[in-house]
PyMOL Python script that loads the backbone (N, CA, C, O; Angstrom):
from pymol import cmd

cmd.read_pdbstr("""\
ATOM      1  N   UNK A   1       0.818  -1.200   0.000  1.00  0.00           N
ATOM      2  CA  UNK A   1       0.000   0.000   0.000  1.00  0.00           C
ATOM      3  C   UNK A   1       0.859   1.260   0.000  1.00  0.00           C
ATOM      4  O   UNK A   1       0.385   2.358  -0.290  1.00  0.00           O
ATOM      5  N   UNK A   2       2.327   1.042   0.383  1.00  0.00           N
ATOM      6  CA  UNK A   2       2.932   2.173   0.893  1.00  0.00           C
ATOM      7  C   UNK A   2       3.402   2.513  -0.855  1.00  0.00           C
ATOM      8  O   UNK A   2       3.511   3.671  -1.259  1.00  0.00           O
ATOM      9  N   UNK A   3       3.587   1.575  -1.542  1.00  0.00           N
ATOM     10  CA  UNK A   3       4.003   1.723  -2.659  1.00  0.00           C
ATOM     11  C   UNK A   3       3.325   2.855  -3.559  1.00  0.00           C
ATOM     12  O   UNK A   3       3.960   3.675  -4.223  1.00  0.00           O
ATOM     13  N   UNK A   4       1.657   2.752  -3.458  1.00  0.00           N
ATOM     14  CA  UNK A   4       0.831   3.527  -3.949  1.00  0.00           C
ATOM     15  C   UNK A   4       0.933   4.768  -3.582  1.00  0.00           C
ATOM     16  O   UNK A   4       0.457   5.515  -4.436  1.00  0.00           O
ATOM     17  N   UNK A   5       1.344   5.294  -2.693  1.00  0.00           N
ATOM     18  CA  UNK A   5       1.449   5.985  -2.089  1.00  0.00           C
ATOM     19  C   UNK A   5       2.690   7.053  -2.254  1.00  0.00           C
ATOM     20  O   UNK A   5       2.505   8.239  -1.981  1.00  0.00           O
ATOM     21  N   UNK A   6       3.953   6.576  -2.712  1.00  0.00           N
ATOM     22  CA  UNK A   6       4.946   6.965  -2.913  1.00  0.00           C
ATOM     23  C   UNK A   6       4.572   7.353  -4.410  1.00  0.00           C
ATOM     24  O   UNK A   6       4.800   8.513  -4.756  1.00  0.00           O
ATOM     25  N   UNK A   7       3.969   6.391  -5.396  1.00  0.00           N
ATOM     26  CA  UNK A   7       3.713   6.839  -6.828  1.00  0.00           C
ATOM     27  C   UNK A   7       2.495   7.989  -7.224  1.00  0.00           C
ATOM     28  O   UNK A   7       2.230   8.701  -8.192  1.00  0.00           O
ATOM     29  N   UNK A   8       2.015   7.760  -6.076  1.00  0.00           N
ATOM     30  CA  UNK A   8       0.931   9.269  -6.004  1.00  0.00           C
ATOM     31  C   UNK A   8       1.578  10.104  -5.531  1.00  0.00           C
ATOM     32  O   UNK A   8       1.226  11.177  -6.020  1.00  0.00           O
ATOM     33  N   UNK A   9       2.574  10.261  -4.634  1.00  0.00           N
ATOM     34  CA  UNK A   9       3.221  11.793  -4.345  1.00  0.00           C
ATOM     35  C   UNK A   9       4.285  11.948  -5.513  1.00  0.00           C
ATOM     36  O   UNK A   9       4.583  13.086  -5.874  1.00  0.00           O
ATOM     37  N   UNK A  10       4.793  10.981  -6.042  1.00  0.00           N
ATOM     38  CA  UNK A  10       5.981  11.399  -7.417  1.00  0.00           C
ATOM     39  C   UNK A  10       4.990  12.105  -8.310  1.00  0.00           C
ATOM     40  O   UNK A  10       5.080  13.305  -8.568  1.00  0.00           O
ATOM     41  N   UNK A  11       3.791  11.106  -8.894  1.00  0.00           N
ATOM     42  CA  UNK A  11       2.853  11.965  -9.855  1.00  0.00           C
ATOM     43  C   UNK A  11       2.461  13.037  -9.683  1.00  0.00           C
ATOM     44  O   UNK A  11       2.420  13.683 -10.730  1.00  0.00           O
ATOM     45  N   UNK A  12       2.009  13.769  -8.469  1.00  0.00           N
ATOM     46  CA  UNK A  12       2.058  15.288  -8.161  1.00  0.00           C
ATOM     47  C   UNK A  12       2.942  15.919  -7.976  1.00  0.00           C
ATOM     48  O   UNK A  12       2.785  17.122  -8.182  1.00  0.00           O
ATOM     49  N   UNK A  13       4.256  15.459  -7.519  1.00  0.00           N
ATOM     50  CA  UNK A  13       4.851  16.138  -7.438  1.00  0.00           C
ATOM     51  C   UNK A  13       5.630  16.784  -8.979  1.00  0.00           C
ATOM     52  O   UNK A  13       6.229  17.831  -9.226  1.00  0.00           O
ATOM     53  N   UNK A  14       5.311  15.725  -9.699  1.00  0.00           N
ATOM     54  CA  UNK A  14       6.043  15.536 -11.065  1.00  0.00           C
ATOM     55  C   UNK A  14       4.924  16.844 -11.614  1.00  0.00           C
ATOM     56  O   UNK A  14       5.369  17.934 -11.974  1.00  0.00           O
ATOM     57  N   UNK A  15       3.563  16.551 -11.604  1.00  0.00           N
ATOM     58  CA  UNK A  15       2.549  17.964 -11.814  1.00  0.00           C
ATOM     59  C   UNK A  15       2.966  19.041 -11.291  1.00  0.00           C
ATOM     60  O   UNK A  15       3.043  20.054 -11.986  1.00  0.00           O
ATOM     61  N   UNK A  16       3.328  19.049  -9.937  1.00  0.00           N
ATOM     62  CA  UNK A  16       3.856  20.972  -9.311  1.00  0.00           C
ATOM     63  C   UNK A  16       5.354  21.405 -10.287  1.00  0.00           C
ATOM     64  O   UNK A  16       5.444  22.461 -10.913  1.00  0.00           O
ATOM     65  N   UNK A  17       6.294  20.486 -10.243  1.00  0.00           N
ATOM     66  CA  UNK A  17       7.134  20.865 -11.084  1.00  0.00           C
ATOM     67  C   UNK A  17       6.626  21.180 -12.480  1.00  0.00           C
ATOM     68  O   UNK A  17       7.141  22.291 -12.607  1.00  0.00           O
ATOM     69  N   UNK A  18       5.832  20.924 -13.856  1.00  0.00           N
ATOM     70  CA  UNK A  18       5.487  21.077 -14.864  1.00  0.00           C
ATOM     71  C   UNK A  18       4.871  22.221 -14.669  1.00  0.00           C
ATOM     72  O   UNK A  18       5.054  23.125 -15.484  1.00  0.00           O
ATOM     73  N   UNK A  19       3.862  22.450 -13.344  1.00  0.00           N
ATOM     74  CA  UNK A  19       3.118  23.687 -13.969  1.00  0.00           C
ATOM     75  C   UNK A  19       3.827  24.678 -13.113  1.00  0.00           C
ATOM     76  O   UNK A  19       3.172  25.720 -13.082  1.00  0.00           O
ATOM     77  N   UNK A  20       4.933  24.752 -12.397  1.00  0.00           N
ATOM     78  CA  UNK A  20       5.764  25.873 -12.029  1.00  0.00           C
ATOM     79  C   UNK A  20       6.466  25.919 -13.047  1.00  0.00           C
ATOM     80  O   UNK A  20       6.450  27.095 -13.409  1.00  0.00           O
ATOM     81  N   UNK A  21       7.142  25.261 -13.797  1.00  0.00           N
ATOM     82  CA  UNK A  21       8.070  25.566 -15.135  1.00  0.00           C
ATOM     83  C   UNK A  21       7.417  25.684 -16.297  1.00  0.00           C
ATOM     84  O   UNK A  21       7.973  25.464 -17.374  1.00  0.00           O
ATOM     85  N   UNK A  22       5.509  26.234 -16.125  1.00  0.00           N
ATOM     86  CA  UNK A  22       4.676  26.167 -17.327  1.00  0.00           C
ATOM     87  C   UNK A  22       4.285  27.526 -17.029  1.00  0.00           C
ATOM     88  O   UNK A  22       4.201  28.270 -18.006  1.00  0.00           O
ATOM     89  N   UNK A  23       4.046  27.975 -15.972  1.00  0.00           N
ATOM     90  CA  UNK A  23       4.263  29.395 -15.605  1.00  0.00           C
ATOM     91  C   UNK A  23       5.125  30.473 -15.471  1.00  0.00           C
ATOM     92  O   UNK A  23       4.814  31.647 -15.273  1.00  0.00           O
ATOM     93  N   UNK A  24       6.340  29.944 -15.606  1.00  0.00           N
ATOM     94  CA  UNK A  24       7.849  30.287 -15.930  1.00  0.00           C
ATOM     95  C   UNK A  24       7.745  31.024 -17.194  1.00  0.00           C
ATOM     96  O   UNK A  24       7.896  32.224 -17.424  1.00  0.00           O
ATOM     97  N   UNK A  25       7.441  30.002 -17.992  1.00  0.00           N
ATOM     98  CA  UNK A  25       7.446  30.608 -19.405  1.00  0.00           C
ATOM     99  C   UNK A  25       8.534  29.523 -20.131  1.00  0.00           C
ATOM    100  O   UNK A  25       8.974  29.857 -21.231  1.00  0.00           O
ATOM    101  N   UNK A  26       8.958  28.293 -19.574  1.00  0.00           N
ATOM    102  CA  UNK A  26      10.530  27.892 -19.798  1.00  0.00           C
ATOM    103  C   UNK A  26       9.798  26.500 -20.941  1.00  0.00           C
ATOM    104  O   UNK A  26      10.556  25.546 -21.121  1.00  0.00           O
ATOM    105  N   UNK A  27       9.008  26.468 -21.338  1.00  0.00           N
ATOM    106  CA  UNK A  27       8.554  25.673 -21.868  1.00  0.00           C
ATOM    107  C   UNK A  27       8.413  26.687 -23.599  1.00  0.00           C
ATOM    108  O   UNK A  27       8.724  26.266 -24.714  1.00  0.00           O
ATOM    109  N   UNK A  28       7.894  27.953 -23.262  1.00  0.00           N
ATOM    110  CA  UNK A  28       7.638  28.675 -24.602  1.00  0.00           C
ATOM    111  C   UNK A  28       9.538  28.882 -25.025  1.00  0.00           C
ATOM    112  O   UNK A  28       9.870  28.866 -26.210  1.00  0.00           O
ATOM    113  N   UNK A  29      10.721  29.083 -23.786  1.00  0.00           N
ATOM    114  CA  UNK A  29      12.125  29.405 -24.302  1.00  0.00           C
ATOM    115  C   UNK A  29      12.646  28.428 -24.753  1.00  0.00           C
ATOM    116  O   UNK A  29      13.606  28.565 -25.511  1.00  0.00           O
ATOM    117  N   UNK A  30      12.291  27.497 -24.507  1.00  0.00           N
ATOM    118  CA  UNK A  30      12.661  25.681 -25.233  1.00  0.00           C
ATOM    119  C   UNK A  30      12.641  25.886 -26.085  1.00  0.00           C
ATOM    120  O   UNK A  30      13.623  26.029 -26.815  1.00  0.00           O
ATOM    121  N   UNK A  31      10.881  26.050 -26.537  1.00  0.00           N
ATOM    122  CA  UNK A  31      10.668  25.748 -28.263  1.00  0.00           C
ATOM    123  C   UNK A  31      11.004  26.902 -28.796  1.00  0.00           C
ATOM    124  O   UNK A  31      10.885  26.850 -30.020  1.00  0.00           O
ATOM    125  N   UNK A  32      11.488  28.243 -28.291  1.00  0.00           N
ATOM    126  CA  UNK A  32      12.020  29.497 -29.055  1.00  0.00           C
ATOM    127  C   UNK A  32      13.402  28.827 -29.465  1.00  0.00           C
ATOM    128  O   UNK A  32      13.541  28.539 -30.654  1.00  0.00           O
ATOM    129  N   UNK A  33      14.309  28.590 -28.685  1.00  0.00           N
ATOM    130  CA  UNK A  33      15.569  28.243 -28.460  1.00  0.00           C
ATOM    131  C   UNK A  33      16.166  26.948 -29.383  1.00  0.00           C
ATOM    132  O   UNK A  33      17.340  26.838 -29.736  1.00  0.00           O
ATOM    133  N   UNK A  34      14.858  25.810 -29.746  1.00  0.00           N
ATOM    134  CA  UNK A  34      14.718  24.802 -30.672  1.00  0.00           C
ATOM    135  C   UNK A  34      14.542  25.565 -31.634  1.00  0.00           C
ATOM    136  O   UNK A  34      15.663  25.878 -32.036  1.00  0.00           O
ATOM    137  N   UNK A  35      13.735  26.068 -32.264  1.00  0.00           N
ATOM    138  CA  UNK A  35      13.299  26.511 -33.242  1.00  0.00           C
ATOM    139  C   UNK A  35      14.543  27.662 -33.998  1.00  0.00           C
ATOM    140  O   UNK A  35      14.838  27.663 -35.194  1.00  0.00           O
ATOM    141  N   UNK A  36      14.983  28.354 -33.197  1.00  0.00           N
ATOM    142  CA  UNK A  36      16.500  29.544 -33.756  1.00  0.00           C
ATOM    143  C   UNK A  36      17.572  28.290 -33.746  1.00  0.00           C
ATOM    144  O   UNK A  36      18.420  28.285 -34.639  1.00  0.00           O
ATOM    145  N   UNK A  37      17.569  27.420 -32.949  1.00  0.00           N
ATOM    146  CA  UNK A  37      18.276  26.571 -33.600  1.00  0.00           C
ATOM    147  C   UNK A  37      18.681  25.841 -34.774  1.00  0.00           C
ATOM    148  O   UNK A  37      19.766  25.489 -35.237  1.00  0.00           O
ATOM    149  N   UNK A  38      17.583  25.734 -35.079  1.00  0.00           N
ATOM    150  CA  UNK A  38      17.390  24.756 -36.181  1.00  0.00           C
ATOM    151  C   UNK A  38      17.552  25.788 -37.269  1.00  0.00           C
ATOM    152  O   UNK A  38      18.376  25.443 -38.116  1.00  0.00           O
ATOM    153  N   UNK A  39      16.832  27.286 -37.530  1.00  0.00           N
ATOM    154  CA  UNK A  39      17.162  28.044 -38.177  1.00  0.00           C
ATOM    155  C   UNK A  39      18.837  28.626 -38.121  1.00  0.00           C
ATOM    156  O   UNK A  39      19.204  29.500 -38.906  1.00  0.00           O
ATOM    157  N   UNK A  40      19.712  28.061 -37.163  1.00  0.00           N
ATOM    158  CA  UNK A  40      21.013  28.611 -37.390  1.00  0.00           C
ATOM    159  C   UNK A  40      21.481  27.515 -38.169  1.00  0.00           C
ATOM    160  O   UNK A  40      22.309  27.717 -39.058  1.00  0.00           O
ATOM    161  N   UNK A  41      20.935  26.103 -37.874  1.00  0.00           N
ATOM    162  CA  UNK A  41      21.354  25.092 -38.554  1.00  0.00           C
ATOM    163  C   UNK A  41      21.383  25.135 -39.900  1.00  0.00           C
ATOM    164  O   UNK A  41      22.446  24.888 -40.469  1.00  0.00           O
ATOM    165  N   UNK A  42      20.426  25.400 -40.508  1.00  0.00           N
ATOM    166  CA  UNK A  42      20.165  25.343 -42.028  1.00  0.00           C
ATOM    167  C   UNK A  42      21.059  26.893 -42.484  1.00  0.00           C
ATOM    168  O   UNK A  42      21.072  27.159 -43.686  1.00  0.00           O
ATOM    169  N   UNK A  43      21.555  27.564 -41.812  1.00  0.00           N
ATOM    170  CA  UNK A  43      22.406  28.992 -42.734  1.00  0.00           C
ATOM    171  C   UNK A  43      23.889  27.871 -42.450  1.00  0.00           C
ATOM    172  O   UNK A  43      24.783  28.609 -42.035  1.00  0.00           O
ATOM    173  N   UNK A  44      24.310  26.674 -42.521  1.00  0.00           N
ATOM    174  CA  UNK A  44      25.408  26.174 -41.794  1.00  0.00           C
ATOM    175  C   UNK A  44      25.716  24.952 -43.709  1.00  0.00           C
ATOM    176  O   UNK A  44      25.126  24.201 -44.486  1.00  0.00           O
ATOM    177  N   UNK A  45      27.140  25.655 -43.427  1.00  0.00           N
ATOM    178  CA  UNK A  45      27.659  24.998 -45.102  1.00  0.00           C
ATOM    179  C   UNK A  45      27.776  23.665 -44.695  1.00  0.00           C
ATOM    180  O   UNK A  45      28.564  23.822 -43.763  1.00  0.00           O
ATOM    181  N   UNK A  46      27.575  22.593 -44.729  1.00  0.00           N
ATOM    182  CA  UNK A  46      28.290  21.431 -44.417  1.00  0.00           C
ATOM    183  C   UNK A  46      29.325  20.662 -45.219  1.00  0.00           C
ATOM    184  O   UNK A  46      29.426  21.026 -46.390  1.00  0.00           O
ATOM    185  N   UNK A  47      30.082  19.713 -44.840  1.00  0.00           N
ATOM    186  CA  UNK A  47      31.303  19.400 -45.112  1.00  0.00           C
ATOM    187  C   UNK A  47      30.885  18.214 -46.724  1.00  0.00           C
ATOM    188  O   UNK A  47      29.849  17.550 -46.742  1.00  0.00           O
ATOM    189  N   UNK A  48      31.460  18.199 -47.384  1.00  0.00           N
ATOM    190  CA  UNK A  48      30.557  16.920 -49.041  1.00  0.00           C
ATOM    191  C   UNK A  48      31.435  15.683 -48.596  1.00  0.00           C
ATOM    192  O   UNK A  48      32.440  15.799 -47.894  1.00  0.00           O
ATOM    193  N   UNK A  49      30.951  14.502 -49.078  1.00  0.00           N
ATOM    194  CA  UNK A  49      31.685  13.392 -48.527  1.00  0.00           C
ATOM    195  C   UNK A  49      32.762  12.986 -48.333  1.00  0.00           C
ATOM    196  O   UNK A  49      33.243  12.194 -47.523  1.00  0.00           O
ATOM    197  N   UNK A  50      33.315  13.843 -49.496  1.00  0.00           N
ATOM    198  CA  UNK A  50      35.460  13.951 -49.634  1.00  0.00           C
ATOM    199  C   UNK A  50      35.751  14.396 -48.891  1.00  0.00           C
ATOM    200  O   UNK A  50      36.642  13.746 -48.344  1.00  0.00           O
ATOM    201  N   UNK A  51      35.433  15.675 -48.184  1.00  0.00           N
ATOM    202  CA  UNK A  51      35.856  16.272 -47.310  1.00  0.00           C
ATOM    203  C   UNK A  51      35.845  15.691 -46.066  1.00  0.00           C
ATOM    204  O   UNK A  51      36.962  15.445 -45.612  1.00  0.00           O
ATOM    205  N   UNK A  52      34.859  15.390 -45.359  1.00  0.00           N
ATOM    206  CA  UNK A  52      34.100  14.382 -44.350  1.00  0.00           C
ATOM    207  C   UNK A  52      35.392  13.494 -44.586  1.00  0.00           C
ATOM    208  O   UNK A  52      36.348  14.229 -44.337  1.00  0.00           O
ATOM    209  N   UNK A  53      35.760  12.468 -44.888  1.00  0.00           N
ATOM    210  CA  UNK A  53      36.117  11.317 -45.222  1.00  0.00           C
ATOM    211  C   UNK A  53      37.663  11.756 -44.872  1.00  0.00           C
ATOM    212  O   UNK A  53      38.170  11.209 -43.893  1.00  0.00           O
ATOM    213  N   UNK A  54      38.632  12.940 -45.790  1.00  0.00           N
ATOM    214  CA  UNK A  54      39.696  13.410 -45.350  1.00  0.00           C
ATOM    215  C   UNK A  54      40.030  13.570 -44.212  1.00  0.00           C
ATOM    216  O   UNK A  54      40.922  12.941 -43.643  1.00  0.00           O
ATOM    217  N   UNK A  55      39.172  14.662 -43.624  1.00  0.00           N
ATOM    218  CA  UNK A  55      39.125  15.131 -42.120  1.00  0.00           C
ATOM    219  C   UNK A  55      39.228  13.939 -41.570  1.00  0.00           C
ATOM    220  O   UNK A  55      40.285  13.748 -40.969  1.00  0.00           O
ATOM    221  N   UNK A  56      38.391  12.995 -41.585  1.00  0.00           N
ATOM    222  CA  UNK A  56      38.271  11.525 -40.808  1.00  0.00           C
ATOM    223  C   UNK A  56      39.841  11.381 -40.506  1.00  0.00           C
ATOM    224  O   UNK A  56      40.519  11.769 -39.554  1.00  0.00           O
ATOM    225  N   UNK A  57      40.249  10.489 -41.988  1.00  0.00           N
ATOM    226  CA  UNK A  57      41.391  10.130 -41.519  1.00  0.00           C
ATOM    227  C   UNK A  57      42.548  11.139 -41.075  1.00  0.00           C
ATOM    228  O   UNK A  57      43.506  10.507 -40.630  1.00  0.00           O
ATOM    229  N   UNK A  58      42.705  12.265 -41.066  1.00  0.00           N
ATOM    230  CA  UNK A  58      43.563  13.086 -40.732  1.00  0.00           C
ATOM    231  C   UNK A  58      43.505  12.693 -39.027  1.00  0.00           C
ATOM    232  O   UNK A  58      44.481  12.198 -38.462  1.00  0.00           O
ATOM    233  N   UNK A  59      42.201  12.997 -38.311  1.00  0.00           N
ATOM    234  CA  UNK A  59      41.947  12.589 -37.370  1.00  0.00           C
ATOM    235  C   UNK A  59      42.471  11.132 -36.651  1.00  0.00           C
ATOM    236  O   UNK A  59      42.766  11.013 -35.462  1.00  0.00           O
ATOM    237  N   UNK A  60      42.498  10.387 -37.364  1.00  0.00           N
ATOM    238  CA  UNK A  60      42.575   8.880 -36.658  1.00  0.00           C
ATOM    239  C   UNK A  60      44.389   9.117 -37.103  1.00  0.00           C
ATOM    240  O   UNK A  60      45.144   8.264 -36.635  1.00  0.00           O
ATOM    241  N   UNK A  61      44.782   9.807 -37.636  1.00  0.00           N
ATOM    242  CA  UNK A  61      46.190   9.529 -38.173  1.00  0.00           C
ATOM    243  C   UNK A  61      47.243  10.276 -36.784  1.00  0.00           C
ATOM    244  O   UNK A  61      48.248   9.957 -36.150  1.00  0.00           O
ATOM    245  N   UNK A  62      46.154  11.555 -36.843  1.00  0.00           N
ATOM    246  CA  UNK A  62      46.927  12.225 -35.537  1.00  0.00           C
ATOM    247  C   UNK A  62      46.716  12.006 -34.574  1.00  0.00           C
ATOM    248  O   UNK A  62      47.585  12.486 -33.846  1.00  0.00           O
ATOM    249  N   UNK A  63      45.711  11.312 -33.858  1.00  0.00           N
ATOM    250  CA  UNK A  63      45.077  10.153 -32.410  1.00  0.00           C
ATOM    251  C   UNK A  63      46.521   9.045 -32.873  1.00  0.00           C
ATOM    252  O   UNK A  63      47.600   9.349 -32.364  1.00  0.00           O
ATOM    253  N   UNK A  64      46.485   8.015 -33.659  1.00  0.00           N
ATOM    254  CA  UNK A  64      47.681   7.227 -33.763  1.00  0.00           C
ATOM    255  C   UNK A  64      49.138   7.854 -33.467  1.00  0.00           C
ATOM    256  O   UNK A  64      50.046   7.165 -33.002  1.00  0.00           O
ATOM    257  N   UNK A  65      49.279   9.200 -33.774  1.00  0.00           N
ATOM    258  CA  UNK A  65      50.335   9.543 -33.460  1.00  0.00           C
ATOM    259  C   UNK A  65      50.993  10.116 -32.304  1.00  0.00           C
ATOM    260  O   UNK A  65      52.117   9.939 -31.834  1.00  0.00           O
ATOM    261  N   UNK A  66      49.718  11.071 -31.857  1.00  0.00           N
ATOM    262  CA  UNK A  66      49.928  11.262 -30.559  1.00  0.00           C
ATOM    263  C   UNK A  66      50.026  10.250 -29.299  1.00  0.00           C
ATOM    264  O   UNK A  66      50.756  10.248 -28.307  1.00  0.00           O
ATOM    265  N   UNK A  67      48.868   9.284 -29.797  1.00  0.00           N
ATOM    266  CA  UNK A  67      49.369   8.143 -28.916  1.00  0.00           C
ATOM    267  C   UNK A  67      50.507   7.377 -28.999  1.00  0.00           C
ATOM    268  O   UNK A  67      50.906   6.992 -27.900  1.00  0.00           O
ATOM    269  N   UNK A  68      51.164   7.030 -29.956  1.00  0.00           N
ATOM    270  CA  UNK A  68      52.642   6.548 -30.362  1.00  0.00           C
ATOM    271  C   UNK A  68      53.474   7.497 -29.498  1.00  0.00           C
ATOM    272  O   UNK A  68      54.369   7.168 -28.720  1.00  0.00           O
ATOM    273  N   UNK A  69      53.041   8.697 -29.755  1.00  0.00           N
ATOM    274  CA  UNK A  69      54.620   9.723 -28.839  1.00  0.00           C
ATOM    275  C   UNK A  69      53.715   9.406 -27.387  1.00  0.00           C
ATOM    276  O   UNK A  69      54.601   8.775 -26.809  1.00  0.00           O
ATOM    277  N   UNK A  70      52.921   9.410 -26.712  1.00  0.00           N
ATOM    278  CA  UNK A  70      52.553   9.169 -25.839  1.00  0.00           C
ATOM    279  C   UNK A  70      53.264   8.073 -24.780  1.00  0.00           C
ATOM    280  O   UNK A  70      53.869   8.207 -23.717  1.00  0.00           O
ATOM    281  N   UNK A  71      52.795   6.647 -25.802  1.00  0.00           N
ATOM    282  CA  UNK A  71      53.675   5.643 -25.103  1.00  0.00           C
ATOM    283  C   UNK A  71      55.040   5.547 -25.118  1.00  0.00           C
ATOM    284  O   UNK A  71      55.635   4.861 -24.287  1.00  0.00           O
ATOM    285  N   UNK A  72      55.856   6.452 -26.377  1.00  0.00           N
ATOM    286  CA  UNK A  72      56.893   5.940 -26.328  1.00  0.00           C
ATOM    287  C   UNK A  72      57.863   6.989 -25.282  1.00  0.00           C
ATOM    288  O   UNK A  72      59.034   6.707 -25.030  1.00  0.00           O
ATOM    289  N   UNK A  73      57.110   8.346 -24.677  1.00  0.00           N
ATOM    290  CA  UNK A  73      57.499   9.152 -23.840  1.00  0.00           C
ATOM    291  C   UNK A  73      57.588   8.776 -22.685  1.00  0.00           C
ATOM    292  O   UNK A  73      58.670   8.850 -22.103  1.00  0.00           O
ATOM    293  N   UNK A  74      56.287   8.198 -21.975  1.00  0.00           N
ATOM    294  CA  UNK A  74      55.973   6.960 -20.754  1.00  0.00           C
ATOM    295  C   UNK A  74      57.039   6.044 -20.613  1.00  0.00           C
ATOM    296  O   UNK A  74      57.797   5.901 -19.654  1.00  0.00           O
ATOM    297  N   UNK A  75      56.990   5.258 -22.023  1.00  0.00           N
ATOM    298  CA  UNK A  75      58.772   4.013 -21.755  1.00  0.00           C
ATOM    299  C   UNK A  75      60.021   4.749 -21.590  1.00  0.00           C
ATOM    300  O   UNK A  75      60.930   4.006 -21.220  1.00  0.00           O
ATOM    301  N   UNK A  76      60.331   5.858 -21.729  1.00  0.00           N
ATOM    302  CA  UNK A  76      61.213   6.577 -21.749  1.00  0.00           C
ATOM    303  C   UNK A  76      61.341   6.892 -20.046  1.00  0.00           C
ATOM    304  O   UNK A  76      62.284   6.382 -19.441  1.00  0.00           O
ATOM    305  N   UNK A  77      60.436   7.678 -19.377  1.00  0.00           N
ATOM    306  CA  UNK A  77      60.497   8.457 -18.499  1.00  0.00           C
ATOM    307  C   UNK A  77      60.265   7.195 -16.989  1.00  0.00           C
ATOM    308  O   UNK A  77      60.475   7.388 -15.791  1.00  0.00           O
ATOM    309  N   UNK A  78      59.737   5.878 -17.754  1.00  0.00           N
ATOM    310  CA  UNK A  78      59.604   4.794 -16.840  1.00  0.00           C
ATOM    311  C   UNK A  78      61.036   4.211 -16.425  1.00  0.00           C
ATOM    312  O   UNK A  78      61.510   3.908 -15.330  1.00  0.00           O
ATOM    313  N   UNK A  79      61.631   4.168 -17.967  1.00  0.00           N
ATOM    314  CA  UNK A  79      62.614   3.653 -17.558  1.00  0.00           C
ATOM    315  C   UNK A  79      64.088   4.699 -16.946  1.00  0.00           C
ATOM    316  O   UNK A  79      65.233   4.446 -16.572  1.00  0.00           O
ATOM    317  N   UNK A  80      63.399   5.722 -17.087  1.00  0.00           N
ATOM    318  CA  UNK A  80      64.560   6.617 -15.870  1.00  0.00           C
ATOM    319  C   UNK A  80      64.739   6.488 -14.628  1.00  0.00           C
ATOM    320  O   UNK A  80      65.701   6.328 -13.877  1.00  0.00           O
ATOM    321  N   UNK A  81      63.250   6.622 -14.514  1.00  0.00           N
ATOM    322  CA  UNK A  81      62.889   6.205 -13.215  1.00  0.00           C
ATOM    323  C   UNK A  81      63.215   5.181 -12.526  1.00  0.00           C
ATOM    324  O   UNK A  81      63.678   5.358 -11.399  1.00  0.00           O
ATOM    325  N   UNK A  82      63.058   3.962 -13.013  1.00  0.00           N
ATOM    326  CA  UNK A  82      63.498   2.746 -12.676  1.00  0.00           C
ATOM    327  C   UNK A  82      64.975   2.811 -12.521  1.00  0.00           C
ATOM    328  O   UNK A  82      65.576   2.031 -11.783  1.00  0.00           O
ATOM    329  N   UNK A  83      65.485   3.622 -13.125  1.00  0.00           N
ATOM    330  CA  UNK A  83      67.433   3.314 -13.072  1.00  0.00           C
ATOM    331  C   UNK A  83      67.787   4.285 -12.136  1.00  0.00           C
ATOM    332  O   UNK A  83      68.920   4.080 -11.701  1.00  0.00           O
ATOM    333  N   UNK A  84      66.979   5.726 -11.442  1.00  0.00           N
ATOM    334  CA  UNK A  84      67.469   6.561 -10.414  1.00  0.00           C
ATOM    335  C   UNK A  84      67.128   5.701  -9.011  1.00  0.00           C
ATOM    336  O   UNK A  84      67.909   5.645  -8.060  1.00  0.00           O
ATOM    337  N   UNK A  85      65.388   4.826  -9.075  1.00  0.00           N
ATOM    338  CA  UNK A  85      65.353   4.347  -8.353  1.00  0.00           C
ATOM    339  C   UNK A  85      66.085   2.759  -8.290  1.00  0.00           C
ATOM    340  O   UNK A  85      66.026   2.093  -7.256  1.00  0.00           O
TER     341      UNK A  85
END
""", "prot")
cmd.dss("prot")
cmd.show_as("cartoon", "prot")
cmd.util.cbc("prot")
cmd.orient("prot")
């Protein structure tokens, strides 16, 4: 019974929150805020598949590389360590 009870105070309470944030006005700045969105979206050049595809791998080329100097800086600075200590 206690169960019912807990799901009837979430359901109102879940109601006082909606209609305090419906009196706010934060429901009309959403869909303002969606809506200029979507209109900034469409003034927006996007990238054509060559391009897309370049960028890609440029990306995965310089992640591979930075991680290469990564580990091979770590084996470096491990093994100093190991020989002071």
């Amino acid at each position: 019974m206690s169960d019912y009870w807990l799901i009837i105070g979430l359901i109102v309470a879940a109601m006082v929150v909606f209609t305090y944030f419906w009196r706010q006005g934060a429901f009309l700045r959403l869909s303002t805020y969606w809506d200029e969105t979507l209109e900034e979206l469409r003034k927006c050049t996007w990238p054509t598949w060559d391009e897309l595809t370049g960028s890609t791998v440029v990306v995965i080329i310089s992640v591979a590389l930075l991680g290469g100097f990564t580990v091979i800086v770590d084996l470096v600075v491990a093994s100093i360590v190991r020989y002071i200590v």
